[in-house]
C-alpha positions in Angstrom: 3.8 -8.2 -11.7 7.6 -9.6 -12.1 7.7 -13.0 -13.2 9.2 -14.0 -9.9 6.4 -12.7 -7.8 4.4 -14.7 -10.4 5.8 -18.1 -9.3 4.3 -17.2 -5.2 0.8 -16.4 -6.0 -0.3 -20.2 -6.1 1.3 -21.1 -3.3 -0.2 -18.2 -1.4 -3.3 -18.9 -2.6 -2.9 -22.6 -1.7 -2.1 -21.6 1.7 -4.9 -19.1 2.2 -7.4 -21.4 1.2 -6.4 -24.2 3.8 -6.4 -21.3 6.3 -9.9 -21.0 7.9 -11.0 -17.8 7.5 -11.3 -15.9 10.9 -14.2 -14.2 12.5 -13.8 -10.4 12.1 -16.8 -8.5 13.9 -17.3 -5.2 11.8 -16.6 -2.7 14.6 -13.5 -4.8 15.2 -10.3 -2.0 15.7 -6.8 -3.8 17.1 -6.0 -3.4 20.6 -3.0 -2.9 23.0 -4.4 -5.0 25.5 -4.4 -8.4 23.1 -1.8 -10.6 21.5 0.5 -8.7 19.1 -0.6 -9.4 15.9 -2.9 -12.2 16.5 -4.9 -13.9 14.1 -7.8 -10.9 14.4 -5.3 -8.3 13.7 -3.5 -9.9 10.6 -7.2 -10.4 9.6 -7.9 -7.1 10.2 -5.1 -5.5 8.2 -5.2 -8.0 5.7 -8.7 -7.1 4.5 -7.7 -2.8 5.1 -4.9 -3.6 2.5 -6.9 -5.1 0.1 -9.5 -2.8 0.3 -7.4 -0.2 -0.3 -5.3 -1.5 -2.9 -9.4 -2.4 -4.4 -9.9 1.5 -3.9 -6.5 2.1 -6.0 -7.2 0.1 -8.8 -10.4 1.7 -9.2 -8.9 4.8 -9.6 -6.7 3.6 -12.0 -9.0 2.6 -13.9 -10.7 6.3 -14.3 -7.8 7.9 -14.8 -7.1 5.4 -18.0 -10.6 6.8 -18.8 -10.4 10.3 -18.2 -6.9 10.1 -20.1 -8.5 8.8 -23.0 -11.6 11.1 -23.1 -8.7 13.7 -22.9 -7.5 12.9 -25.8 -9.2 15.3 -27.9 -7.6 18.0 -30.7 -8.0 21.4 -28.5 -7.6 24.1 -31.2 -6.4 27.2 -28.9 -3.4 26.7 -27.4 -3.9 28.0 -23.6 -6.5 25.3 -23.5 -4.3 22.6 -24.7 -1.3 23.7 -22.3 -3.8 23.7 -19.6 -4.8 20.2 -20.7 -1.2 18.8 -20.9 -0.4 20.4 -17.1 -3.7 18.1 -15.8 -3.0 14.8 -17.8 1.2 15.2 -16.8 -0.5 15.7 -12.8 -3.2 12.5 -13.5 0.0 10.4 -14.9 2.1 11.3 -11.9 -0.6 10.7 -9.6 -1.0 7.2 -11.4 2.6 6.5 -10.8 2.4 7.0 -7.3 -0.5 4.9 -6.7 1.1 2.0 -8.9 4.1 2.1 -6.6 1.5 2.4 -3.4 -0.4 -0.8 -5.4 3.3 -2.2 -5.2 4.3 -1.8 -0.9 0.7 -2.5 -0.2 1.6 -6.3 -2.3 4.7 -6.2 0.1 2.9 -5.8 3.3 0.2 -8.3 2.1 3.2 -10.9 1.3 4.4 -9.8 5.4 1.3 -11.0 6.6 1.5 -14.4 5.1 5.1 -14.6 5.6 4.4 -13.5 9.7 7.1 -10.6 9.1 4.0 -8.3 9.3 3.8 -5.3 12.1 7.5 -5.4 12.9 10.3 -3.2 12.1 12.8 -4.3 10.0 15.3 -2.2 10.8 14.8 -2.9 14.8 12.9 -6.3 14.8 10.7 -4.6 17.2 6.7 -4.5 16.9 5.5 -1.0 15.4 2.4 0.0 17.2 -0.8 -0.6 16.2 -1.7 3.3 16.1 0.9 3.8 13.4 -0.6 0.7 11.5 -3.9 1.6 11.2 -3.1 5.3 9.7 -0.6 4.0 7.7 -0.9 0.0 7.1 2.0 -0.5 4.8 4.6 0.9 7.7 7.8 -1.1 7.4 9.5 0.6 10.2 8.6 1.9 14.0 8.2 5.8 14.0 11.4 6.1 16.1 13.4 4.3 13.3 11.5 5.5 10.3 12.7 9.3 11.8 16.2 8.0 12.2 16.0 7.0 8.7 14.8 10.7 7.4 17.5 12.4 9.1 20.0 9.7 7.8 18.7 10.7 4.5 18.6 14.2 4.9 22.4 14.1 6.2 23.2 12.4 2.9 21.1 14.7 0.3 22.9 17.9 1.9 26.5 16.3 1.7 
């Protein structure tokens, strides 16, 4: 974690603490029909990130594992290719879940800041559909595909 980031964590844990900690039944899904992000839903996706990141960090920590069991002396040389190809996959999967550990600390941060569930690119809420499949959603889907074709228009130039 940056030093900066660092300097947050007891304030937000500060804050959290003098929060009292709100009722989530455990069949609870967001709805359309209440308040936009209301203290249930916040709740809700609060506890989905850090279950996830929970689930992340647990696989980390296997892959460290597996990487080091792996680190054997293979004598024939097909096996040891074949054993380089699945350690270079296991480290790039571990590189994607560290940045995935890193926008799900974003969206976390969003919550406690109240920026969380709204696009920053419009300001408008992204639906709750969209958040639940994918909980660390920074823009609507409308803007997020406006975005990709930007993009796209850019990589082809």
């Amino acid at each position: 974690m940056p030093e900066s980031d660092l300097s947050a964590v007891p304030e937000i844990m500060e804050r959290a603490a003098m929060k009292p900690e709100v009722f989530l039944p455990d069949d609870y899904r967001p709805a359309e029909d209440e308040p936009f992000m209301n203290e249930r839903q916040l709740e809700y996706f609060r506890r989905k990130l850090i279950n996830w990141k929970n689930e992340l960090i647990e696989q980390s920590a296997e892959t460290i594992d597996n990487l080091q069991d792996s680190a054997r002396n293979v004598p024939d040389i097909a096996d040891r290719a074949s054993e380089e190809t699945d350690r270079a996959l296991e480290l790039r999967t571990r590189d994607r879940q560290r940045k995935l550990v890193s926008k799900i600390d974003s969206a976390l941060r969003r919550i406690e800041n109240g920026e969380y569930g709204y696009c920053e690119m419009t300001g408008e809420p992204i639906s709750l559909k969209r958040l639940d499949a994918r909980p660390i959603a920074t823009m609507t889907l409308e803007a997020q595909e406006k975005h990709e074709r930007r993009e796209k228009v850019h990589r082809d130039d």
